[in-house]
C-alpha positions in Angstrom: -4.4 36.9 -22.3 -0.7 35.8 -23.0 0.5 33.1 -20.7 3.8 34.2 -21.2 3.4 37.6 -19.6 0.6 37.6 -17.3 1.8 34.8 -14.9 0.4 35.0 -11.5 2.7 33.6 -8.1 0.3 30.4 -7.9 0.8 27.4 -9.6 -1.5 24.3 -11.0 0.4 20.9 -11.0 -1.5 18.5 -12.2 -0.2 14.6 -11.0 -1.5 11.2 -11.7 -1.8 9.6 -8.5 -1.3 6.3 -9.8 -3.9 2.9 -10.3 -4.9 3.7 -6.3 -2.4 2.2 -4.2 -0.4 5.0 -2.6 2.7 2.9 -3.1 2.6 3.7 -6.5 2.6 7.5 -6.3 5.6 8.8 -7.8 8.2 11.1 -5.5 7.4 13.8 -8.0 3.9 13.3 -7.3 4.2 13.0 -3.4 6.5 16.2 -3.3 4.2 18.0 -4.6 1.1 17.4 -2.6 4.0 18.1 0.1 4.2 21.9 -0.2 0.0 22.5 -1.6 -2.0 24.7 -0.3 -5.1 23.1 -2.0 -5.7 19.3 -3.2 -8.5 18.9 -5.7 -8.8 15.3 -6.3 -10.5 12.8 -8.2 -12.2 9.8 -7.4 -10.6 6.2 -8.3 -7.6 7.0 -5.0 -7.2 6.4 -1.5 -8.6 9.5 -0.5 -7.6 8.3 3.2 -3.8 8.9 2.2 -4.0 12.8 1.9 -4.8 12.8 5.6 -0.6 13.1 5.8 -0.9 16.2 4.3 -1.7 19.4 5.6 -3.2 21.4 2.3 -7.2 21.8 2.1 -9.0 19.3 0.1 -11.4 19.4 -2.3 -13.3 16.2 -4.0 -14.3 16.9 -7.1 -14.1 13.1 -8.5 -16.6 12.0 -11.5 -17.9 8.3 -12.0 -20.4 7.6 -14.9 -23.5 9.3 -14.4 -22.3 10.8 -11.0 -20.0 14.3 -11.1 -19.4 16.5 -8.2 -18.6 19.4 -10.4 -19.2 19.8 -13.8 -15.8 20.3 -15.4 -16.2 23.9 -16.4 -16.5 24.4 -12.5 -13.4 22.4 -12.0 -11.5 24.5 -14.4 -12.7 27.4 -12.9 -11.9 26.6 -9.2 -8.5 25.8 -10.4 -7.4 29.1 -11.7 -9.2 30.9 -9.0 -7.4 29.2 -6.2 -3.9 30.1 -7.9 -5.0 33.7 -9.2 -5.1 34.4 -5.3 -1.6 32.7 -4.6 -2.0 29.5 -3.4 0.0 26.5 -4.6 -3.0 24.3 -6.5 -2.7 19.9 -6.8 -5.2 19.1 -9.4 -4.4 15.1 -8.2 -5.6 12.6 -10.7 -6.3 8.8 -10.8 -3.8 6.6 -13.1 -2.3 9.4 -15.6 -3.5 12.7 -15.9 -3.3 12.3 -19.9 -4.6 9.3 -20.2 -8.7 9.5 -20.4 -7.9 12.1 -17.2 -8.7 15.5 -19.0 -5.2 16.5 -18.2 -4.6 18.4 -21.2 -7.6 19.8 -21.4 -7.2 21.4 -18.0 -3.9 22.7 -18.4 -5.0 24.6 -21.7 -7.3 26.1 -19.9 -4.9 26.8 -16.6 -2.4 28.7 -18.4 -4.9 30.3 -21.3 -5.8 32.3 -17.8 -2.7 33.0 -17.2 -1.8 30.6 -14.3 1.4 28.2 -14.3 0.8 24.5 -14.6 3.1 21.3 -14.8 1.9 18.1 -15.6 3.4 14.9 -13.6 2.9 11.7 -15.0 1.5 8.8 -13.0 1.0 5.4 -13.4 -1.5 4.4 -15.5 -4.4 1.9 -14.5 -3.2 0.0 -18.1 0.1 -0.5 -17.1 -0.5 -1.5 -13.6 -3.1 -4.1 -14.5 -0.6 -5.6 -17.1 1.6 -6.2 -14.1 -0.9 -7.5 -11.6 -2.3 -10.4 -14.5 1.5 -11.2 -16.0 0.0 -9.9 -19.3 2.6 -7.8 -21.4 0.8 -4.9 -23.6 3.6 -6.0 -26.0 5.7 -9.0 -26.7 8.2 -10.3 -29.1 6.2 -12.2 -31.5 2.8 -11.9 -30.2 2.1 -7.9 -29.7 4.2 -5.3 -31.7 1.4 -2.5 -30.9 -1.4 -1.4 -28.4 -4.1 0.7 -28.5 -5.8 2.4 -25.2 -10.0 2.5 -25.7 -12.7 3.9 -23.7 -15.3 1.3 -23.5 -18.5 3.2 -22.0 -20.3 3.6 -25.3 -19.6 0.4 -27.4 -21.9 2.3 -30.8 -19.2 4.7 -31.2 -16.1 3.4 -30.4 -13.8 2.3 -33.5 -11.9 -0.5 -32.9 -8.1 0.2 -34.5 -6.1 -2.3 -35.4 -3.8 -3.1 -32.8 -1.9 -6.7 -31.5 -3.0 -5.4 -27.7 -6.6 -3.8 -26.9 -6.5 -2.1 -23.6 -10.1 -1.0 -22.6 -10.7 1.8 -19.8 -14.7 2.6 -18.3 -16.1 -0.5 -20.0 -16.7 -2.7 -17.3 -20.9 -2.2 -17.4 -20.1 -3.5 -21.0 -18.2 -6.6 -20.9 -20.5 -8.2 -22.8 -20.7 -5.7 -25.7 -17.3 -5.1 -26.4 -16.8 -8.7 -26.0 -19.0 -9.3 -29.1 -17.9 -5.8 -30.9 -14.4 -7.4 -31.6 -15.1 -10.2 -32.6 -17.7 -8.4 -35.5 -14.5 -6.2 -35.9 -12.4 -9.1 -37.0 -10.9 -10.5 -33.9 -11.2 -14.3 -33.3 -13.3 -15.5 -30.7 -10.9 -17.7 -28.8 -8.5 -14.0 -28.5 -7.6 -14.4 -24.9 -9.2 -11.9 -22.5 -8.3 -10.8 -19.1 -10.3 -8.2 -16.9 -8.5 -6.9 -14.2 -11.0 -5.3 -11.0 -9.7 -2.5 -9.0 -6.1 -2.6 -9.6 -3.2 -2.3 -7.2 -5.4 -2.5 -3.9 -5.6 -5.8 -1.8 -9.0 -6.8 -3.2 -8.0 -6.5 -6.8 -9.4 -9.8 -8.3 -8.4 -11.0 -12.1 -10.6 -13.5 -14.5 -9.4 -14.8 -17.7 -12.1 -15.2 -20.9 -11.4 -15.5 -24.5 -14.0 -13.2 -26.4 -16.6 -15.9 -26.7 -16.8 -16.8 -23.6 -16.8 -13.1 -22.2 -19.1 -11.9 -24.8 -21.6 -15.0 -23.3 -20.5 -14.8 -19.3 -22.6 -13.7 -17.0 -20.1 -14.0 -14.1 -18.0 -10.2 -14.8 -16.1 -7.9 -12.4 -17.7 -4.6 -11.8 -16.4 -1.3 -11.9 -13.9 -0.3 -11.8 -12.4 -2.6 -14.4 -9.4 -2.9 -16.9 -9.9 -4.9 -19.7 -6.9 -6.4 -21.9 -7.7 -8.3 -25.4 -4.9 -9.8 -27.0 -3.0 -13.1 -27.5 -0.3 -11.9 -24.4 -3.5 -12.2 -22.0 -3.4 -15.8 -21.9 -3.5 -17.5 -18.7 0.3 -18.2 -17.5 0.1 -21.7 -15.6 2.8 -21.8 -13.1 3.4 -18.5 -13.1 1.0 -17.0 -11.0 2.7 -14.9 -8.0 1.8 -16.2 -4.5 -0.1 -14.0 -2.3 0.2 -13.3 1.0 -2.3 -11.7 3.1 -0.4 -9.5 5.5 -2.4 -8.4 9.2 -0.6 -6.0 11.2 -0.8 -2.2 11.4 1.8 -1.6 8.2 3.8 -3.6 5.5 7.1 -4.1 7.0 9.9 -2.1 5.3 11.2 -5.6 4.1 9.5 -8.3 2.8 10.7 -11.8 4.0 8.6 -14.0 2.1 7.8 -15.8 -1.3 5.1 -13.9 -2.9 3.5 -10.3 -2.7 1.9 -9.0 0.5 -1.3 -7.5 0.3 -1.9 -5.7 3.4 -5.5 -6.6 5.2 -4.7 -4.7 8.5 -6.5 -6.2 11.6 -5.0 -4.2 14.5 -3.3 -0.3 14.8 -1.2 0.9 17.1 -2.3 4.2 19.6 0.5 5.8 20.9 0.9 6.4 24.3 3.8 8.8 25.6 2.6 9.1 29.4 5.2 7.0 30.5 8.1 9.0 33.2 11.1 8.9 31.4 13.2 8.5 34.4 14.0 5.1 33.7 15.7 6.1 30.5 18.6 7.9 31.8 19.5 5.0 34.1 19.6 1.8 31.8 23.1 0.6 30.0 21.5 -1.1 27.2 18.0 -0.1 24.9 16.6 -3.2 23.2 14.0 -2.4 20.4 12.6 -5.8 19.9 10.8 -4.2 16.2 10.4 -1.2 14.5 7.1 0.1 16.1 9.2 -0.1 19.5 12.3 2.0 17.4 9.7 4.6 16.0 7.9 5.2 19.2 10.7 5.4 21.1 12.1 8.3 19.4 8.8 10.0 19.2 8.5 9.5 22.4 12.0 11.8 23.1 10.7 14.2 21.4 7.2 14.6 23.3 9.2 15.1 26.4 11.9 17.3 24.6 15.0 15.0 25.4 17.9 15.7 23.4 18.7 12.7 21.4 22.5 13.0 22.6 20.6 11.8 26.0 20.7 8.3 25.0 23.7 7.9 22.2 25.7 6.8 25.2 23.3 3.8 25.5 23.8 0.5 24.2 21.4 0.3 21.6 20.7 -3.6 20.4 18.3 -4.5 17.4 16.4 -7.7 18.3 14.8 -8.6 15.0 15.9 -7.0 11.4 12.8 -4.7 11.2 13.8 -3.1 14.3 17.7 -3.0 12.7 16.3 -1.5 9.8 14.1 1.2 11.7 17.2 2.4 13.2 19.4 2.6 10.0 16.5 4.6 8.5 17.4 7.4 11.8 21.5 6.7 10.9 21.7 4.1 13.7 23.8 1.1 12.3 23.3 -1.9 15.2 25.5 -4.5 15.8 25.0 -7.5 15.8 22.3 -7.9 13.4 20.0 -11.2 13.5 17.2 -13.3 12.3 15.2 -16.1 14.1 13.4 -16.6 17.4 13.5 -14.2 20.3 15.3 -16.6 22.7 17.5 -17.2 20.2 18.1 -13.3 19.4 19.2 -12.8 22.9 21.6 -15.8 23.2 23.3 -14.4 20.2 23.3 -10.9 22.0 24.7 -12.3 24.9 27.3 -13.9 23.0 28.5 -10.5 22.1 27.9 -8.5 24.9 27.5 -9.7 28.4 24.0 -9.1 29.6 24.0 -10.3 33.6 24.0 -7.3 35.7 23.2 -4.9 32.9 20.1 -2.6 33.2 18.2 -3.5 29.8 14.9 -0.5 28.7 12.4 -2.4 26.9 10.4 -0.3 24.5 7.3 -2.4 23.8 3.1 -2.1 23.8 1.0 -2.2 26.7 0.7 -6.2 26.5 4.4 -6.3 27.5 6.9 -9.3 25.8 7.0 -11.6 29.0 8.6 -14.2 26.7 11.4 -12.0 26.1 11.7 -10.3 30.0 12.2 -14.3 31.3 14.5 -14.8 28.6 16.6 -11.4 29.4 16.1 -12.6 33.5 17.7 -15.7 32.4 21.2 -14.1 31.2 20.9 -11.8 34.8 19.7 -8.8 32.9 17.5 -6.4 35.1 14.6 -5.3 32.8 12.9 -2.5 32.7 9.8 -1.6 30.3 9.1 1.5 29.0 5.5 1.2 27.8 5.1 3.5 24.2 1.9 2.3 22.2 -1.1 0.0 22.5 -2.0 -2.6 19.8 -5.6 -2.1 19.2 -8.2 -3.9 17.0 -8.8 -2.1 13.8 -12.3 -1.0 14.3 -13.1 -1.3 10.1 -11.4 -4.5 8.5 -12.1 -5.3 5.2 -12.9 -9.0 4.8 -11.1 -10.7 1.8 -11.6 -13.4 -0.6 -9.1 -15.9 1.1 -9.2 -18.3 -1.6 -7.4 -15.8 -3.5 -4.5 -15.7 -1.0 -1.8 -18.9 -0.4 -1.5 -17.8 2.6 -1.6 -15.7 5.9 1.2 -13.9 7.8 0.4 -12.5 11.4 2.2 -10.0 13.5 0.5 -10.4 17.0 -1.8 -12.4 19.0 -4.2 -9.8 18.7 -4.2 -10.3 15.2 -4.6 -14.2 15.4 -7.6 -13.7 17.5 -9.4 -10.7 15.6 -8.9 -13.3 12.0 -10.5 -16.3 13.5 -13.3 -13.6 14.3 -13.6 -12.5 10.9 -13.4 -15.7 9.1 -14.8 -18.0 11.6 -11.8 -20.2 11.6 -8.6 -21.2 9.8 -9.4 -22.9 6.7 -7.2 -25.8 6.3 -6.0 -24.9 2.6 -3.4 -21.9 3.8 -0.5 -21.6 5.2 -0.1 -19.4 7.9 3.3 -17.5 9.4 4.5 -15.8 12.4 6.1 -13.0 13.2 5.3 -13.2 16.8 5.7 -16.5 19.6 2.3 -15.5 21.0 0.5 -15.2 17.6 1.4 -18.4 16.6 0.8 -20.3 20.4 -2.8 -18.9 20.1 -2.9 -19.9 16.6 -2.0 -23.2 18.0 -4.6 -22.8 20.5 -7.3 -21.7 18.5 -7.1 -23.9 15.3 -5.8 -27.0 17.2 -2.8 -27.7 15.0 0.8 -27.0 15.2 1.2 -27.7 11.5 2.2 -24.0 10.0 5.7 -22.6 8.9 6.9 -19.8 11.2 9.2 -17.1 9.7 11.0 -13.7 11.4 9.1 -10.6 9.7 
């Protein structure tokens, strides 16, 4: 059957979906799974993140010995789905052409007669070199690289490349370990194996081969393995990691290091609130961005026009909040970073508070730091309660001796960690984005030594 002139109306685009971490799926990639009908999708992703979109889903992921479908049934499901008009994401860990099959489907997609496009992603490979500080190549050191799958060491021939990258052989460390260096590697090549890439428990140990091909301390699956001279341990130039508790990343990143995000609390939204009080204030101060976001969700659950409030003073207490409201086409000024009290001195400075009626978007818990501090200039208050800060009912509990430190967003947050980890061990540093997080913190730990920073 020609592909060329038996084209049906559905399409198969088959994406890469990255290492795992969402924040590495590509806008191709996202805008796709935007407008699907159907998502088939493999294992080795956050399968939480398609949630967002509204398109059926399908698993149909394969790890070693375990496969949902056999991959004739794959291929088969694919062109059925678009033969009968729907708009088909065959979503992919890493690359799709990288050990992914992608070809291989796509022949077979459009052999039937169906439309396919293939849209890169990130590969696993290149996300790990990242992660370790390990360059696949490298003036002087690595000129060329070779990809390998490592889950049958007996066949596998070993090319001759500066740079080994080794998918699917974490269950045979060992092996391959001792395979190179019968191929002709040395045994001190350095060695680093990279576990579960791009997400906030990704871990990283350096070997050389002899010491691999003799440990019995490895990572699991999945793993990335990189043999080469550029995997060398880089002292001093290991990136600090924070570990980062509230309910999202914020949009900016205030600190010296990467966040890994280890949430401990979500937000519940709760739009019950009369929104009488909206109509009579002068001034709206948004004291972050969940209190920007809610509030205009909140405008729309009760279908008020947003030209309702554009006569309002609107006032950006902290630079996440200023940024939520750019991202709407709200430019606030003035703009500011430090504590609350001093936020609103600075406001005052500007703009006259006493007398003025000031809405307070905020959670159920209230700010009653910030309402004494607005009483104090002779603002009248008034809160208009959008969202509850809840514990986060599954958190994943981290290695913290992987982390340089911890940043919290809430008091909540403060309380549910010392849960978790039965303390604050003394080795971290620990930030604040919040007065009350870091007074319990205080409380809690029974020091005051820890840095405080505006997030």
């Amino acid at each position: 059957m020609s592909s060329q002139n038996n084209i049906t109306k559905g399409k198969v685009t088959i994406a890469g979906f990255g290492p795992g971490n969402p924040e590495l799926l590509t806008v191709k990639a996202y805008n796709a799974l935007n407008i699907a009908d159907i998502i088939f999708y493999d294992d080795l992703l956050d399968a939480s993140y398609l949630d967002r979109f509204s398109a059926e889903k399908v698993y149909v992921g394969k790890r070693s010995n375990r496969h949902t479908y056999p991959q004739t049934e794959i291929n088969r499901m694919l062109v059925e789905a678009a033969k009968t008009g729907h708009n088909v994401v065959r979503l992919k860990g890493g690359d799709p052409l990288i050990f992914g099959r992608g070809m291989e489907e796509y022949d077979h997609i459009t052999r039937e007669g169906v439309e396919a496009e293939i849209i890169p992603g990130i590969s696993s490979a290149v996300a790990a070199a990242a992660e370790a500080l390990v360059p696949l190549t490298s003036r002087g050191l690595s000129s060329s690289v070779a990809f390998l799958s490592g889950h049958d060491p007996d066949k596998l021939d070993v090319p001759l490349a500066d740079t080994l990258v080794v998918f699917m052989g974490a269950s045979n460390q060992k092996e391959l370990a001792q395979l190179f260096i019968k191929k002709g590697y040395d045994g001190n090549t350095p060695v680093a194996v990279c576990h579960r890439v791009s997400f906030s428990d990704s871990d990283t140990r350096r070997y050389t081969l002899s010491s691999l091909s003799e440990s019995n301390e490895l990572l699991p699956s999945p793993s990335i393995m990189i043999v080469g001279q550029t995997a060398a341990s880089r002292a001093g130039r290991t990136v600090r990691r924070w570990l980062y508790t509230g309910s999202r990343l914020p949009a900016w990143k205030n600190t010296d290091g990467a966040l890994v995000h280890a949430p401990l609390v979500s937000i519940r939204a709760d739009y019950s609130a009369e929104p009488a009080n909206i109509f009579n204030c002068d001034s709206i101060l948004f004291p972050g961005r969940n209190a920007v976001e809610h509030f205009f969700r909140y405008l729309a659950h009760h279908k008020i026009d947003l030209r309702a409030v554009l006569d309002k003073r609107l006032l950006a207490l902290t630079p996440s909040a200023s940024h939520a409201l750019k991202g709407i086409g709200l430019y606030i000024d003035p703009e500011f970073e430090g504590s609350t009290e001093e936020g609103i001195f600075r406001i005052n400075r500007w703009i006259k508070l006493g007398g003025e009626k000031v809405l307070l978007p905020c959670s159920s818990v209230g700010m009653p730091e910030l309402i004494s501090t607005l009483k104090g200039v002779n603002a009248q208050v008034d809160c208009l309660t959008l969202f509850e800060v809840i514990r986060n009912p599954r958190p994943v509990r981290h290695d913290l001796g992987m982390f340089s430190g911890v940043m919290f967003s809430s008091a909540l947050s403060v309380s549910h960690f010392c849960e978790l980890y039965g303390g604050f061990p003394q080795n971290m540093e620990y930030r604040f984005s919040d007065t009350g997080a870091k007074e319990l913190f205080i409380q809690l730990s029974g020091t005051s030594e820890s840095n405080s920073v505006s997030v």
